[in-house]
N, CA, C and O atoms as a GROMACS GRO file, in nm:
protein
  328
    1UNK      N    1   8.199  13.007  11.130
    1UNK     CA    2   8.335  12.969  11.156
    1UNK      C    3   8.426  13.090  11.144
    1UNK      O    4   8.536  13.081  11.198
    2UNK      N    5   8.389  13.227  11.065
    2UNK     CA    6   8.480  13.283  11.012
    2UNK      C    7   8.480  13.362  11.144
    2UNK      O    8   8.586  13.402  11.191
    3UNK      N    9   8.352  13.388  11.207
    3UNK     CA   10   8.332  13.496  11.356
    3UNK      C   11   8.398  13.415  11.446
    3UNK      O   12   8.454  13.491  11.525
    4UNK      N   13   8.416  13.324  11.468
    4UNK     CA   14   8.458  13.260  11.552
    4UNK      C   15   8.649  13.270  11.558
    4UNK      O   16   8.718  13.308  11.653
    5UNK      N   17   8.691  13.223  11.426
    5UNK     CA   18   8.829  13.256  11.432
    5UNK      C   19   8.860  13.359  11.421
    5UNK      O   20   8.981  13.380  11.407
    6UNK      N   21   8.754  13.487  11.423
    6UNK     CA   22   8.793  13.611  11.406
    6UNK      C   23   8.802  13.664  11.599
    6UNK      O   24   8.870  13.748  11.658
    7UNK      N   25   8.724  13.590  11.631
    7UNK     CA   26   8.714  13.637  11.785
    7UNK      C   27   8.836  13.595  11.875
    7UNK      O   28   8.875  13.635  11.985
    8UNK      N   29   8.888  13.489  11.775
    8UNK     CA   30   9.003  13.405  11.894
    8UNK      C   31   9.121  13.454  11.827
    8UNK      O   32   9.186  13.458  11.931
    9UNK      N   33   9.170  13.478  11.775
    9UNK     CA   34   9.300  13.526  11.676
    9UNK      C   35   9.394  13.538  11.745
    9UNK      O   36   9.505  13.531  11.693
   10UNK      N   37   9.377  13.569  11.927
   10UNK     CA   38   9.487  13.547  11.988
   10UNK      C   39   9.559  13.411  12.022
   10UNK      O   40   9.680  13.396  12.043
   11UNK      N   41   9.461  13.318  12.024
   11UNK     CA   42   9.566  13.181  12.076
   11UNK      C   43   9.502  13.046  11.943
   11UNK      O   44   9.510  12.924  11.951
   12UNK      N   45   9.443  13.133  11.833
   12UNK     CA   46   9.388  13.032  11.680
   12UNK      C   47   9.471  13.054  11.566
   12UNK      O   48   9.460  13.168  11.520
   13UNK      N   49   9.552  12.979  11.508
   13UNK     CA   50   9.576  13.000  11.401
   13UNK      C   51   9.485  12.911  11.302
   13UNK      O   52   9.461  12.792  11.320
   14UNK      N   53   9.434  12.994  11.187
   14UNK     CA   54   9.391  12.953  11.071
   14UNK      C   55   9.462  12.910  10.911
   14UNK      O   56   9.492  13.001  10.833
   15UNK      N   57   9.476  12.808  10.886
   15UNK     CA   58   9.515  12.778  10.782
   15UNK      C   59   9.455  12.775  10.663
   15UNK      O   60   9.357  12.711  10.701
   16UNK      N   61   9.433  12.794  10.536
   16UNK     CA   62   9.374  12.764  10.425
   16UNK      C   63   9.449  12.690  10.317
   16UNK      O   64   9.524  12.732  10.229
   17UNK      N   65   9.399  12.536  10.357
   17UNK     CA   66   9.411  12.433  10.273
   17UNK      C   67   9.326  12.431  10.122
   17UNK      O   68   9.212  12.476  10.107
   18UNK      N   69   9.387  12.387  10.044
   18UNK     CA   70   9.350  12.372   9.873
   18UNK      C   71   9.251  12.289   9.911
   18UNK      O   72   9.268  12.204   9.998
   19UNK      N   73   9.107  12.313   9.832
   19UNK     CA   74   9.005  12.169   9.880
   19UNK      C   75   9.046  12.048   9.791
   19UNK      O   76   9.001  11.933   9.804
   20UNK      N   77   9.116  12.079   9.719
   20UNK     CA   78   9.167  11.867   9.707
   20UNK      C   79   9.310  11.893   9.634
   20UNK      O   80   9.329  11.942   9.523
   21UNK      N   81   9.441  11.828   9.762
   21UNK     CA   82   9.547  11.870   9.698
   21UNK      C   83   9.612  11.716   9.723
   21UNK      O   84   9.631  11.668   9.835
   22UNK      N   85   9.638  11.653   9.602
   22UNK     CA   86   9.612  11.500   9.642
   22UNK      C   87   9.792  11.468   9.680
   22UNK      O   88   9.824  11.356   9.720
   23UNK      N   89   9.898  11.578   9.662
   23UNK     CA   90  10.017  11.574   9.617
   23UNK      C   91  10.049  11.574   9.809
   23UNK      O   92  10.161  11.561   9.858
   24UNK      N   93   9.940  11.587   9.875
   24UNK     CA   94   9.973  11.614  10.038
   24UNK      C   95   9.916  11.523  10.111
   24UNK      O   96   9.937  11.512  10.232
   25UNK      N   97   9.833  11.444  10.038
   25UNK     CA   98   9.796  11.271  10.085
   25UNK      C   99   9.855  11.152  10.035
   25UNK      O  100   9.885  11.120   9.920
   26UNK      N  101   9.870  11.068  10.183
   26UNK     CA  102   9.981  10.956  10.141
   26UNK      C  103   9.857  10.889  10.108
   26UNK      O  104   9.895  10.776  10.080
   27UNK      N  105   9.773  10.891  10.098
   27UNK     CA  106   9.677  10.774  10.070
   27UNK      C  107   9.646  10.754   9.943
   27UNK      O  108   9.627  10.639   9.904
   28UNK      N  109   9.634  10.881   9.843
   28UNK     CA  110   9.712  10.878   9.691
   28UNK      C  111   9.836  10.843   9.638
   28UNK      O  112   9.877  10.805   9.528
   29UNK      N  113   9.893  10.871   9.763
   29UNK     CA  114  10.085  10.802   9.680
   29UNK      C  115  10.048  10.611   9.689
   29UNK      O  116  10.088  10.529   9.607
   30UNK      N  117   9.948  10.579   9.830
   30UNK     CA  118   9.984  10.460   9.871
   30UNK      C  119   9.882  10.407   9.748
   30UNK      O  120   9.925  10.301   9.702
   31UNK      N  121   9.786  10.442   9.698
   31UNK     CA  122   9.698  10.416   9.535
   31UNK      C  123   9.791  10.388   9.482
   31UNK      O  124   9.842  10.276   9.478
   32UNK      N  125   9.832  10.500   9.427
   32UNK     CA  126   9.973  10.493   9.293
   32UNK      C  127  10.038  10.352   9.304
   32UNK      O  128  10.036  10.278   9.206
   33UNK      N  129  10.104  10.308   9.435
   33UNK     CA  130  10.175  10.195   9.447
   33UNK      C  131  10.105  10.088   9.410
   33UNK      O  132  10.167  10.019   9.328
   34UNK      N  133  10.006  10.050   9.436
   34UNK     CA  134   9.913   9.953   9.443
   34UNK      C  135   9.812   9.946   9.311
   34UNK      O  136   9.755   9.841   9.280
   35UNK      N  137   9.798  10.068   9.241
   35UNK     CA  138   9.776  10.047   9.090
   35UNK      C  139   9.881  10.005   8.997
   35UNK      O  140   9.853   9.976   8.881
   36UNK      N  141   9.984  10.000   9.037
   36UNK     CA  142  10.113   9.960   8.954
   36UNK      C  143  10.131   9.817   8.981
   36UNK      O  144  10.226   9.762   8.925
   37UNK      N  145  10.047   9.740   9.068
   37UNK     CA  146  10.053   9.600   9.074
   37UNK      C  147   9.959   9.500   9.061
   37UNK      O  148   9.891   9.530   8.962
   38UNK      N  149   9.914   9.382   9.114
   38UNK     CA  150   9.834   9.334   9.038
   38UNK      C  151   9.674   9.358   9.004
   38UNK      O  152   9.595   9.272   8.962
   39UNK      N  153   9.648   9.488   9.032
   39UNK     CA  154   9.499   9.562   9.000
   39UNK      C  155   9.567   9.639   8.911
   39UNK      O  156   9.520   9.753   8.913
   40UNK      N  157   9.653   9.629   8.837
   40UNK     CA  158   9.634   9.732   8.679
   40UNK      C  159   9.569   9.634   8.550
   40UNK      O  160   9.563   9.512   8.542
   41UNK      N  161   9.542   9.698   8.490
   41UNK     CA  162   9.466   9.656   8.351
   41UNK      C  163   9.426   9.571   8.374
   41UNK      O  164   9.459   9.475   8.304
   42UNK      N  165   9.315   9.547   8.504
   42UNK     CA  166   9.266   9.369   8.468
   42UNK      C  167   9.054   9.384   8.521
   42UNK      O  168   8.996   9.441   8.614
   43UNK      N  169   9.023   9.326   8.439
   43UNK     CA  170   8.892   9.344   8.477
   43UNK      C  171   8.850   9.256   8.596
   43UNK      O  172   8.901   9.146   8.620
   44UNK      N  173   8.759   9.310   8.664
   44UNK     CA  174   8.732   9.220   8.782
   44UNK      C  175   8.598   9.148   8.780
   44UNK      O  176   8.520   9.164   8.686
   45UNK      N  177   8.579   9.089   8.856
   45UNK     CA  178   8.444   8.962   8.824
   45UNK      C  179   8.349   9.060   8.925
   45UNK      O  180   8.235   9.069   8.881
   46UNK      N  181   8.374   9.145   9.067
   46UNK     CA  182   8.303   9.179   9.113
   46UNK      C  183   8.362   9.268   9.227
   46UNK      O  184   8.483   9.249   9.235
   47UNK      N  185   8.308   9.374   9.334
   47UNK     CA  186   8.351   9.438   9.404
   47UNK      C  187   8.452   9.366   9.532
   47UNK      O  188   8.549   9.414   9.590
   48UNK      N  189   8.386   9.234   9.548
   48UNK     CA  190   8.407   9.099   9.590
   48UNK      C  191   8.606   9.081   9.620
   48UNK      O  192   8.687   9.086   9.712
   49UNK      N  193   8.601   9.053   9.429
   49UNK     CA  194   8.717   8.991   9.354
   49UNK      C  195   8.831   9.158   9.405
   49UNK      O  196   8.938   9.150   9.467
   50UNK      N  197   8.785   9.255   9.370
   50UNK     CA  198   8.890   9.374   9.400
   50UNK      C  199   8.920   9.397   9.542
   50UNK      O  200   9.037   9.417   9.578
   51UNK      N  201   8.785   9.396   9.657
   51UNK     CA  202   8.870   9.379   9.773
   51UNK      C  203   8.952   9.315   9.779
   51UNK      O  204   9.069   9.349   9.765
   52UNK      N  205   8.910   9.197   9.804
   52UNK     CA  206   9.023   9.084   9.803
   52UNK      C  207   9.155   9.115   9.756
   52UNK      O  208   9.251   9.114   9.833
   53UNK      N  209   9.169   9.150   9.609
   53UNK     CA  210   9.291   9.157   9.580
   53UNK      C  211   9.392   9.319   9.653
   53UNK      O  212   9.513   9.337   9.668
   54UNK      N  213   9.298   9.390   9.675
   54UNK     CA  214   9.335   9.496   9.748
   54UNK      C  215   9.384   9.455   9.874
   54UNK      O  216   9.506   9.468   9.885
   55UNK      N  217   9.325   9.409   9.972
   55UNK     CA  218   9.400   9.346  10.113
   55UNK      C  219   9.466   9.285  10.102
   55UNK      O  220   9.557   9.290  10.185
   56UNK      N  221   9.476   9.176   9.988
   56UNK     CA  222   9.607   9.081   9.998
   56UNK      C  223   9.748   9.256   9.914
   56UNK      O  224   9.854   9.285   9.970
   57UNK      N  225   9.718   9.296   9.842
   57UNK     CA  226   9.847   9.390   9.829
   57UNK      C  227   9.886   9.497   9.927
   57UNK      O  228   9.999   9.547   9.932
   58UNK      N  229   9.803   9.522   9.989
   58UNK     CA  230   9.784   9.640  10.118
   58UNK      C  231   9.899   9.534  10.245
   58UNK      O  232   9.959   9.594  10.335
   59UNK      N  233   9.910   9.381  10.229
   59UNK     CA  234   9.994   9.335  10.332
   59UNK      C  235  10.118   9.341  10.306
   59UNK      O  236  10.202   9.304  10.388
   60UNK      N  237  10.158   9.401  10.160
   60UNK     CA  238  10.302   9.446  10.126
   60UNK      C  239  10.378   9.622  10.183
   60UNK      O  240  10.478   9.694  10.175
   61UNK      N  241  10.259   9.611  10.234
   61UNK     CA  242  10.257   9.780  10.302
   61UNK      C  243  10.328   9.724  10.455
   61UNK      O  244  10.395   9.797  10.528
   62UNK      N  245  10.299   9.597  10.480
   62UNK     CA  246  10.306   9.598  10.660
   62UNK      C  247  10.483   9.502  10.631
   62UNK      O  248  10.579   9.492  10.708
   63UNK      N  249  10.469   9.464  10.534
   63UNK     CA  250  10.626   9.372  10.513
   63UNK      C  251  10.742   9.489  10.449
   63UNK      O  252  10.862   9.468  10.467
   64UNK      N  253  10.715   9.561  10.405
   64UNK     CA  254  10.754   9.683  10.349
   64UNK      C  255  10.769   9.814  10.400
   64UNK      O  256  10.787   9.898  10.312
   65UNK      N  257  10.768   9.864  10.549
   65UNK     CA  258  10.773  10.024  10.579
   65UNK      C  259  10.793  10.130  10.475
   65UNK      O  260  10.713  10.219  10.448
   66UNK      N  261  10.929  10.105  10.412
   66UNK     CA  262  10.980  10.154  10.336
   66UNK      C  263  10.932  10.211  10.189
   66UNK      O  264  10.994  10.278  10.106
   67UNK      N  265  10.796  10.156  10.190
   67UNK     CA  266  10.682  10.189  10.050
   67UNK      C  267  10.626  10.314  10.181
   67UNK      O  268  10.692  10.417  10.178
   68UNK      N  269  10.541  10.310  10.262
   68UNK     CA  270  10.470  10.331  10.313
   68UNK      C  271  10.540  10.492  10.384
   68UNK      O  272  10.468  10.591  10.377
   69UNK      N  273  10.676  10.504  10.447
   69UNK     CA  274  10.741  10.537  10.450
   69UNK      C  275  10.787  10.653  10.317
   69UNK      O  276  10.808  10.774  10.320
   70UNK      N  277  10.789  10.569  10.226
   70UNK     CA  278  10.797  10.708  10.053
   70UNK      C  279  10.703  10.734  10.034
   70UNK      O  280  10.723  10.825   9.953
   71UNK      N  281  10.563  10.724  10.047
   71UNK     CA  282  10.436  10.770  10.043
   71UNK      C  283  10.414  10.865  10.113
   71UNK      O  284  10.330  10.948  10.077
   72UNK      N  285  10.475  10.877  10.222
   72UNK     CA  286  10.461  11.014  10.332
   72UNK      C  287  10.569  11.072  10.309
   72UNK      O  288  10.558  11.174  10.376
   73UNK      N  289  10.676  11.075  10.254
   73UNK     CA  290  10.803  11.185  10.266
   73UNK      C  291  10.748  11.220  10.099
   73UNK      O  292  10.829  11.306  10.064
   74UNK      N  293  10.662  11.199   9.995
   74UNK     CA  294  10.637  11.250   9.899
   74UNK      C  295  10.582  11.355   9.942
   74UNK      O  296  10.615  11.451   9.873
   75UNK      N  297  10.481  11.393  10.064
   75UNK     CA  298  10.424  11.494  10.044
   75UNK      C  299  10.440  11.553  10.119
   75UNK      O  300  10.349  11.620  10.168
   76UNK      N  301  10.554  11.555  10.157
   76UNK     CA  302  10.646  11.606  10.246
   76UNK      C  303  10.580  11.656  10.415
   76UNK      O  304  10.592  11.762  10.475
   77UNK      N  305  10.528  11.562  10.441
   77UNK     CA  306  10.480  11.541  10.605
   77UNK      C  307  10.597  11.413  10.650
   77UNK      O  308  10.664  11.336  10.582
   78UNK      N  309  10.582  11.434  10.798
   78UNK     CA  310  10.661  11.375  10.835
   78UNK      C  311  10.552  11.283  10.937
   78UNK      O  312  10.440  11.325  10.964
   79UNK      N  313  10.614  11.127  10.996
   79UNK     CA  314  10.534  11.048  11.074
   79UNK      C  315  10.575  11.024  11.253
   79UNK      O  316  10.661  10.936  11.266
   80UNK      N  317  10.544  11.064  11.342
   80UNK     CA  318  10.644  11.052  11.448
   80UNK      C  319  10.506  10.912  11.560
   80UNK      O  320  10.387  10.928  11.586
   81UNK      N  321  10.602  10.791  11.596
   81UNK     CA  322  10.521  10.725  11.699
   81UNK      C  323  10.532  10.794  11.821
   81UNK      O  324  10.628  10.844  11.880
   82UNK      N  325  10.367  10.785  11.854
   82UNK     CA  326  10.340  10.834  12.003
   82UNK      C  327  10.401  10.751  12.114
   82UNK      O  328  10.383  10.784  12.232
   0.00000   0.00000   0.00000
């Protein structure tokens, strides 16, 4: 990979991303939200019992933009529809 972006340098830019920078994924902010509700401190009966309760809170994401929406301006990316 490195010969390769070394050969193209005229029309490649290369970036070097942190290998785990969780502060630049909304999919950790959108965790955070969703551990703060009814999956905190509770034991579960089975992998079963946590989906479940995961999809039913994940539909407060689709009634809500505005969670989903602060999850991406945390890490400061922006969202544009095609």
């Amino acid at each position: 990979m490195a010969a390769f972006a070394a050969a193209n340098t005229l029309w490649l830019t290369v970036v070097q991303l942190p290998r785990y920078a969780p502060e630049l994924n909304p999919v950790e902010m959108s965790w955070s939200v969703l551990k703060g509700g009814d999956i905190a401190n509770r034991v579960f009966g089975g992998v079963d019992e946590l989906n479940d309760l995961i999809r039913h809170d994940m539909t407060g994401f689709q009634h809500r933009p505005d969670l989903l929406d602060g999850c991406l301006a945390a890490t400061g990316l922006t969202w544009e529809p095609s």
